[in-house]
C-alpha angles and dihedrals in degrees: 000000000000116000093260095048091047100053087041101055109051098239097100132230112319093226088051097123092041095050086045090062094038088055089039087056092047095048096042083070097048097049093039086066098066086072108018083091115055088072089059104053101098093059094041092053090044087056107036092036081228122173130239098258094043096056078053083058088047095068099022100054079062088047099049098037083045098054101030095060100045094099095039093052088049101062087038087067091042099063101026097034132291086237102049089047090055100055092041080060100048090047090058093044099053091041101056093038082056081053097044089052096060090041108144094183133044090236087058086047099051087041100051090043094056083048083053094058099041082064092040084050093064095055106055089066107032086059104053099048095049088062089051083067111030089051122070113233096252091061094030093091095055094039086053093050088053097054092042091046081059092054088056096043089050095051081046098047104046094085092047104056095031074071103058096050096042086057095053093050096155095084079048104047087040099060096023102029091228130073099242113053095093089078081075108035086058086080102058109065085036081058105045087044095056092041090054084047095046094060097048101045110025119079117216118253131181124184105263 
């Protein structure tokens, strides 16, 4: 079944289970980060000598940046291409969380972080609206509740596996030269995995 016949004939894309799982990985990252953090902060503020208010900026600039940019990515996807959006995002991502590991200073840390959630901003809804068209009407309520059942595991897991790295420091302190840095280069090879993924299994959309 060629592109043009799939999103013509109501049965939705023939990979559908297999992207859903490729965009529920991607998204798991990005959401995770929200959370993976807040286990590492007193480390973070032992090593960075960083104040109160900025390890609050530390979380929040993701957050805002996160949250502020949903809608604009979006429309972004809409117009250029759902997938290329997503991978611009992912790139951005990755490539911000590889900087944030290596951070000597609270301010790069806070900087790098609010990069890290203009590209995370890119992934929530591009997501979500490329399962609205690979997936027929009749399955797009349980593929939704899939994607938005891996938003919740991932708030939910941050803590937990900002914890186990954070309990095995010595790869971390090896590569980074602090203990807490693997909370970010997690990300990476996660990244570069679903990327690669991405452009074998998704098929690019754009809003006729």
């Amino acid at each position: 079944m060629d592109d043009a016949r799939w999103m013509t004939s109501g049965e939705g894309h023939p990979r559908r289970w297999a992207i859903l799982g490729v965009l529920v990985v991607s998204l798991l990252i990005v959401v995770l980060d929200n959370t993976v953090l807040n286990i590492a902060l007193p480390t973070i503020q032992h090593d960075l000598d960083a104040t109160q208010g900025e390890l609050v900026w530390a979380i929040d600039s993701y957050i805002l940046a996160f949250a502020s940019l949903l809608f604009t990515w979006g429309v972004i996807g809409d117009r250029v291409g759902r997938k290329k959006v997503l991978l611009i995002g992912l790139s951005i991502f990755g490539a911000a969380s590889a900087i944030c590991a290596f951070s000597d200073s609270a301010g790069m840390l806070i900087g790098f972080r609010a990069v890290m959630g203009v590209g995370g901003a890119a992934v929530l809804p591009t997501t979500l609206a490329i399962i609205t068209v690979v997936f027929p009407p009749h399955e797009r309520g349980k593929a939704i509740g899939a994607w938005a059942g891996a938003v919740g595991a991932a708030v939910a897991l941050g803590p937990v596996l900002g914890g186990l790295l954070l309990e095995h420091p010595s790869w971390s302190n090896w590569l980074t030269g602090n203990d807490w840095g693997s909370v970010f280069l997690i990300n990476v090879p996660i990244v570069i995995i679903g990327m690669i993924a991405i452009i074998r299994v998704v098929p690019e959309t754009r809003n006729p």
